[in-house]
C-alpha positions as CSV (number, residue, x, y, z in Angstrom):
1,X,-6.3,-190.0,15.6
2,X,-7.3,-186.7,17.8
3,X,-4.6,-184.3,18.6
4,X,-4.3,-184.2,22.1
5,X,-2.9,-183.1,25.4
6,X,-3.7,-181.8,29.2
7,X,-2.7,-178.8,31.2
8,X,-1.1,-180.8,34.2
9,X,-0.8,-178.8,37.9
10,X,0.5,-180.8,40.8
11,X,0.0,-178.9,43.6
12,X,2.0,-178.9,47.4
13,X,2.4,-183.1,46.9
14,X,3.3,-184.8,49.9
15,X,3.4,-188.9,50.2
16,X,4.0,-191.2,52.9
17,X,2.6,-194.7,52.5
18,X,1.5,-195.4,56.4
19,X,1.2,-192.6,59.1
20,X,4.4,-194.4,60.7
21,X,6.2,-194.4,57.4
22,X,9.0,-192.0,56.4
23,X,7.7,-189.2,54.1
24,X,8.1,-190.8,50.6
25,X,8.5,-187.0,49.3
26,X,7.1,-183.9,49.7
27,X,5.7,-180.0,48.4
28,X,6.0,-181.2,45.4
29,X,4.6,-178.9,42.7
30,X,5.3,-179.2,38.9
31,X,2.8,-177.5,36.0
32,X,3.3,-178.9,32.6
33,X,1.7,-177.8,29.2
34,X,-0.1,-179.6,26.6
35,X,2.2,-182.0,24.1
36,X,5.0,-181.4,26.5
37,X,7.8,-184.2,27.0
38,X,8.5,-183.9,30.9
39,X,11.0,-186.2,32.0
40,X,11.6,-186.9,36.1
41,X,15.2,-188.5,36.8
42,X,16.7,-189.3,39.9
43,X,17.9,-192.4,42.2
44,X,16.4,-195.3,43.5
45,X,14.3,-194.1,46.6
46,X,13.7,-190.8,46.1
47,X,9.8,-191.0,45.2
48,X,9.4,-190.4,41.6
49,X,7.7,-193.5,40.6
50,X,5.4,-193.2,43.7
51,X,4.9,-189.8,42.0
52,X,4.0,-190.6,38.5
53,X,1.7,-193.3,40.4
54,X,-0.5,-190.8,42.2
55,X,-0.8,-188.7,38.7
56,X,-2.0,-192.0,37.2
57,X,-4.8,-192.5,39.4
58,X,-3.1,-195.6,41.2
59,X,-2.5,-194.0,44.1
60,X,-3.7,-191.6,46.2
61,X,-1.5,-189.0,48.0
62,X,-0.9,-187.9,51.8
63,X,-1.9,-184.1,51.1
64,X,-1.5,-182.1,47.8
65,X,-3.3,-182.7,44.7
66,X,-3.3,-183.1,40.9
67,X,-5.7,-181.5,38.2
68,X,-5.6,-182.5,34.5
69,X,-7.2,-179.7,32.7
70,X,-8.4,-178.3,36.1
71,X,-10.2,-181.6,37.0
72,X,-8.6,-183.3,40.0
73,X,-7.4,-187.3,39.8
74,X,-9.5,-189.2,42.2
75,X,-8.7,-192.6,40.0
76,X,-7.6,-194.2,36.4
77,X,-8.6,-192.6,33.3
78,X,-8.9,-193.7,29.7
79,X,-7.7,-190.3,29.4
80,X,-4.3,-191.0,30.5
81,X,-2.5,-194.5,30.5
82,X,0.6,-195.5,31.7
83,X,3.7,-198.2,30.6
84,X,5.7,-200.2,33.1
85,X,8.7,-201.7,33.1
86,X,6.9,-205.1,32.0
87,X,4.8,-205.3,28.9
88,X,2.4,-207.5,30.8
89,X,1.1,-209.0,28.2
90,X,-1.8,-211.3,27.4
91,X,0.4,-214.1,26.7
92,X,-2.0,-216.7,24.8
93,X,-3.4,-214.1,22.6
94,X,-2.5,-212.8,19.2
95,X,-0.8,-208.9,18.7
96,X,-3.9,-207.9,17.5
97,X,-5.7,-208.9,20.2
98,X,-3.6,-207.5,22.9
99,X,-3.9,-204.2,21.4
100,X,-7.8,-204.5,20.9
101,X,-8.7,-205.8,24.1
102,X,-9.3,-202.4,25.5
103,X,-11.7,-201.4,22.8
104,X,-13.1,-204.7,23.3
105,X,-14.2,-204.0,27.2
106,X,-15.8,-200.5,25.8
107,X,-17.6,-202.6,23.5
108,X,-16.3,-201.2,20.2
109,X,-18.2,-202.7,17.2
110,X,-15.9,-205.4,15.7
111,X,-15.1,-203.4,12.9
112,X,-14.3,-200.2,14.5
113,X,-11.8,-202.1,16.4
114,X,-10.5,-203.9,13.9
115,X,-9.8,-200.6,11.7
116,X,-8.2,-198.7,14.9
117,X,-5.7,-201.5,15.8
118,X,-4.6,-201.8,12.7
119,X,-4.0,-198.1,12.3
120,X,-1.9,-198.3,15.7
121,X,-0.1,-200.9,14.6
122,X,1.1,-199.5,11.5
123,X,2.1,-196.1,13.5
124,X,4.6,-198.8,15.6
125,X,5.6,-200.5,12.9
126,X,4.5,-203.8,14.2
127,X,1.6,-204.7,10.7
128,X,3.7,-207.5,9.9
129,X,3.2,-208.7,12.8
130,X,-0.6,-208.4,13.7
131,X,-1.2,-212.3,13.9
132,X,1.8,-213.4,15.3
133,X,1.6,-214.6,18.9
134,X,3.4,-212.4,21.5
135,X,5.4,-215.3,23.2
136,X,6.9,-215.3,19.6
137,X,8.3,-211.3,19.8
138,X,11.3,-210.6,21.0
139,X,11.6,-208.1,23.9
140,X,11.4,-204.5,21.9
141,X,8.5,-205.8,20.2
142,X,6.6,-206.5,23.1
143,X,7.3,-203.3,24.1
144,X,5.5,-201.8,20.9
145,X,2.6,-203.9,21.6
146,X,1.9,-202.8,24.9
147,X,2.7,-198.8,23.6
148,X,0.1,-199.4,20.6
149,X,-2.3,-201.1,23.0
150,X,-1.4,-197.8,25.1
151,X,-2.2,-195.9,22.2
152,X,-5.5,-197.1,20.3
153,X,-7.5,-195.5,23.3
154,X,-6.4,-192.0,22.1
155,X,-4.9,-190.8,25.4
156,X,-3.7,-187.2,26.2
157,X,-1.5,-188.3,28.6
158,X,1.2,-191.2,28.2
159,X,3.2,-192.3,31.7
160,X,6.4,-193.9,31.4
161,X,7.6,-195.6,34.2
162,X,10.9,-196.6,32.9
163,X,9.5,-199.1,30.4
164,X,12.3,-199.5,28.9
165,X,15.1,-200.5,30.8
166,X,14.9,-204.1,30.5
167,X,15.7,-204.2,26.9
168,X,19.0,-203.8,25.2
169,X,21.0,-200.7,24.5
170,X,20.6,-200.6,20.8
171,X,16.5,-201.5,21.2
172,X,16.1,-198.9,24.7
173,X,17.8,-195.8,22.0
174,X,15.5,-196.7,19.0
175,X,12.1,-197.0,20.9
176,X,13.3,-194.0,23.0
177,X,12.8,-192.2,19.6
178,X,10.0,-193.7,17.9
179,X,8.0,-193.0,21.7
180,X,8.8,-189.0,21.5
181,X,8.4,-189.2,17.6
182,X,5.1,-190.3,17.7
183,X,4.0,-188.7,21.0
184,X,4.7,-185.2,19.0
185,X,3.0,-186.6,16.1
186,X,-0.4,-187.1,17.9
187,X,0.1,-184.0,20.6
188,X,-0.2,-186.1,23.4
189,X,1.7,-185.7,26.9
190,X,4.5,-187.6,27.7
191,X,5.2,-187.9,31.9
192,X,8.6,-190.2,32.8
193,X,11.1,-190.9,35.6
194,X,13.9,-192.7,34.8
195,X,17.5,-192.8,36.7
196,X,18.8,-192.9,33.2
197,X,20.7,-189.7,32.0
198,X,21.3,-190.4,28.1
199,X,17.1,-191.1,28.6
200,X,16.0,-188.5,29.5
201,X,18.1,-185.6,27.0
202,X,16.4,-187.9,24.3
203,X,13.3,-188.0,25.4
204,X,12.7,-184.7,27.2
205,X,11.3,-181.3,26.2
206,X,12.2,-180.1,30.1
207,X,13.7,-182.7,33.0
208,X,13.4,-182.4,36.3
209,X,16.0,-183.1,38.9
210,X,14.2,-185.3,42.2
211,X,16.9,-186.3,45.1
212,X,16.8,-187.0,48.9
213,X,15.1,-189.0,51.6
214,X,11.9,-187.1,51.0
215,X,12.1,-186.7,47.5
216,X,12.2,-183.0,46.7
217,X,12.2,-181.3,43.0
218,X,15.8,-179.6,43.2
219,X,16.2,-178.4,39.8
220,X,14.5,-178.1,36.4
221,X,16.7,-178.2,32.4
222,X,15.0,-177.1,29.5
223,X,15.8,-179.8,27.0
224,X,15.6,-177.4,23.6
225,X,17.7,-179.6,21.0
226,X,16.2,-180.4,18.0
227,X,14.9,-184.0,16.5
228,X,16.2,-186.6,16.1
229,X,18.1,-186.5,18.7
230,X,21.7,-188.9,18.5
231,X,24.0,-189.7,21.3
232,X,27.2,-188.5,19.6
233,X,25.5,-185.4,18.6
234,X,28.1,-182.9,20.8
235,X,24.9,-180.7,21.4
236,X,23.5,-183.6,23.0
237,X,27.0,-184.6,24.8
238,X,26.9,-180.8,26.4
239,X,23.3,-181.2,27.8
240,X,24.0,-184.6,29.6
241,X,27.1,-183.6,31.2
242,X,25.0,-180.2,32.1
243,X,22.1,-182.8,33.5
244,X,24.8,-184.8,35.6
245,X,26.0,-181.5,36.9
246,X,23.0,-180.6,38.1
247,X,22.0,-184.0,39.4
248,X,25.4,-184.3,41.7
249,X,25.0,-180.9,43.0
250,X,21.1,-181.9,43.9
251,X,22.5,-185.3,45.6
252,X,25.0,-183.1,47.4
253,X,22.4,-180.9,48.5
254,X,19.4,-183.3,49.3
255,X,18.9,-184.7,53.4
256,X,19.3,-188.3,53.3
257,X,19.7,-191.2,55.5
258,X,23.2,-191.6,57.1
259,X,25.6,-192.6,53.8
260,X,22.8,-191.7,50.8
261,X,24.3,-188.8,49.9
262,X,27.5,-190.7,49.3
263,X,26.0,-194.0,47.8
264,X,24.0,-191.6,45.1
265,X,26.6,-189.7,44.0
266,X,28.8,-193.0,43.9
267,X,25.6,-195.0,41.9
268,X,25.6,-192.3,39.1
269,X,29.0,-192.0,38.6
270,X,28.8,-196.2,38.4
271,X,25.3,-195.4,36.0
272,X,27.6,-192.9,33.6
273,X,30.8,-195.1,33.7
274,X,28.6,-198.3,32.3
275,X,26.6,-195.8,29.6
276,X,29.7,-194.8,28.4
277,X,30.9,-198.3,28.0
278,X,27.9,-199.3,26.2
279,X,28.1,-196.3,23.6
280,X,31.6,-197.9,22.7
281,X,30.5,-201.0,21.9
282,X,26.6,-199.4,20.4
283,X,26.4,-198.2,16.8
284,X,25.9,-194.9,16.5
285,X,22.2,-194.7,15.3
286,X,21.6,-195.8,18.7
287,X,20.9,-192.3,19.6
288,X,20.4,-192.9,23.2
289,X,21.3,-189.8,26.2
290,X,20.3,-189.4,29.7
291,X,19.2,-186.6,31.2
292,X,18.3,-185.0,34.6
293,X,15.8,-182.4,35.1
294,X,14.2,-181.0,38.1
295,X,12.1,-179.1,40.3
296,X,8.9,-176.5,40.2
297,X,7.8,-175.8,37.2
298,X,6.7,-172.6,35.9
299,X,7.0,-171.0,32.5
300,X,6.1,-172.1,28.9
301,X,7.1,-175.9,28.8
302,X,4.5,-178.1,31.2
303,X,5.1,-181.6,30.7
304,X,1.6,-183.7,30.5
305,X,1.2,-186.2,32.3
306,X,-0.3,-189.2,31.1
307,X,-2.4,-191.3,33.6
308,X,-2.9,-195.2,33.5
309,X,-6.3,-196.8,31.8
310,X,-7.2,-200.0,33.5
311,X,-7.3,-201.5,30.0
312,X,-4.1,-200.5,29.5
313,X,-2.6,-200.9,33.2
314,X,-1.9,-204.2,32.4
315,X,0.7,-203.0,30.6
């Protein structure tokens, strides 16, 4: 596969879904370099999957705009394709042909197809289980089906809109991995929100810090620890409690509805009391850490933001 990856400027980005609607967030503006890992984190509400929404394509925003290379979105792209929280899943057909069906629509020759999925597959780890059905997979490995069907299209730009917070801790801290491992691998962007902490130091080069009622970039962490990255690692333990600084003092400082303030500060304090609780009972190859990040970006490390293919927005 193609290295790849997308200078990403989001300019002045303002949302609001109907023109009686509150503002969803606003003057937003975030640059991001190709191959960077850019992670969004912040509390139910605030905007940030509306946001990674608009840079797919899905959506389209109230004022502002967003260029990929200098090209503005007006739509989906097979440039830039995008995970949910569901696999979504064709469920009567085989792993292989859940990852092919993309290539299929483009009208790949049979071959070619069959020659790239089963490159993909082998770079998630999933050959063995190419003609297995995906009713028949257990969570995680639905998961990798939908990132290698993400994959086989050679995007620049891979979205992430918490896909993996249905799954158990010691599957969410191994595909966290494997997802940055083999984003750097290829070169590609990696754009994610998440309200997860221990997530987002794995998985982020920089993370951005998004609070309040308009969502509003407050703050912004470099994420410069080497890979892999392991929860226990103490360099990892400093930047997540750095990252939950930073997020509480953003919650403090954010407008919000009457209470917010106080229900966000009182949810992430809930969010790090169960993470800890869970790395007790984990084994410690999980390897799992959230992180927060935040606001304008400017300098060296611009994440790249993946946007969603209709082939692959079905998962």
């Amino acid at each position: 596969m193609a290295i790849r990856g997308l200078n990403i400027q989001i300019d002045n980005l303002t949302h609001r879904y109907t023109s009686r609607s509150p503002l969803t967030f606003e003057a937003v503006d975030i640059e991001a370099e190709p191959g960077e890992s850019l992670v969004i984190i912040g509390r139910s509400g605030c905007g940030k999957s509306t946001l990674l929404h608009i840079v797919a394509g899905l959506l389209s925003p109230t004022s502002g705009d967003v260029y990929l290379d200098n090209a503005p979105v007006r739509g989906p792209s097979p440039r830039w394709v995008m995970m949910f929280q569901a696999p979504h899943l064709f469920p009567w057909m085989r792993v292989t042909q859940n990852v092919g069906v993309g290539l299929h629509f483009a009208h790949w020759p049979k071959k070619k197809i069959r020659d790239r999925v089963d490159e993909v597959l082998k770079l998630v780890e999933l050959e063995e289980f190419a003609e297995s059905n995906v009713q028949d997979l257990s969570g995680g490995q639905q998961q990798r089906v939908a990132l290698a069907r993400s994959l086989v299209m050679e995007p620049e730009l891979l979205l992430l809109d918490e896909p993996f917070s249905a799954l158990d801790a010691f599957t969410r801290a191994t595909l966290q991995q494997d997802v940055r491992s083999i984003a750097k691998r290829l070169g590609i962007n990696i754009v994610m929100v998440t309200h997860d902490i221990d997530e987002a130091v794995i998985m982020a080069d920089r993370a951005l810090v998004m609070a309040g009622s308009p969502g509003k970039i407050y703050d912004e962490l470099q994420v410069d620890l080497p890979d892999p990255r392991e929860r226990n690692d103490p360099a990892v333990q400093s930047m997540r409690a750095r990252l939950m600084d930073a997020f509480h003092k953003a919650a403090g400082a954010a407008p919000s509805a009457a209470g917010e303030r106080g229900e966000a500060s009182e949810t992430l304090e809930q969010e790090e009391d169960e993470s800890e609780g869970e790395s007790k009972e984990e084994p410690e190859e999980d390897g799992a850490v959230k992180s927060f990040g935040s606001a304008k970006t400017k300098g060296s490390s611009k994440p790249q933001l993946m946007s969603a293919a209709r082939s692959s927005g079905a998962g």
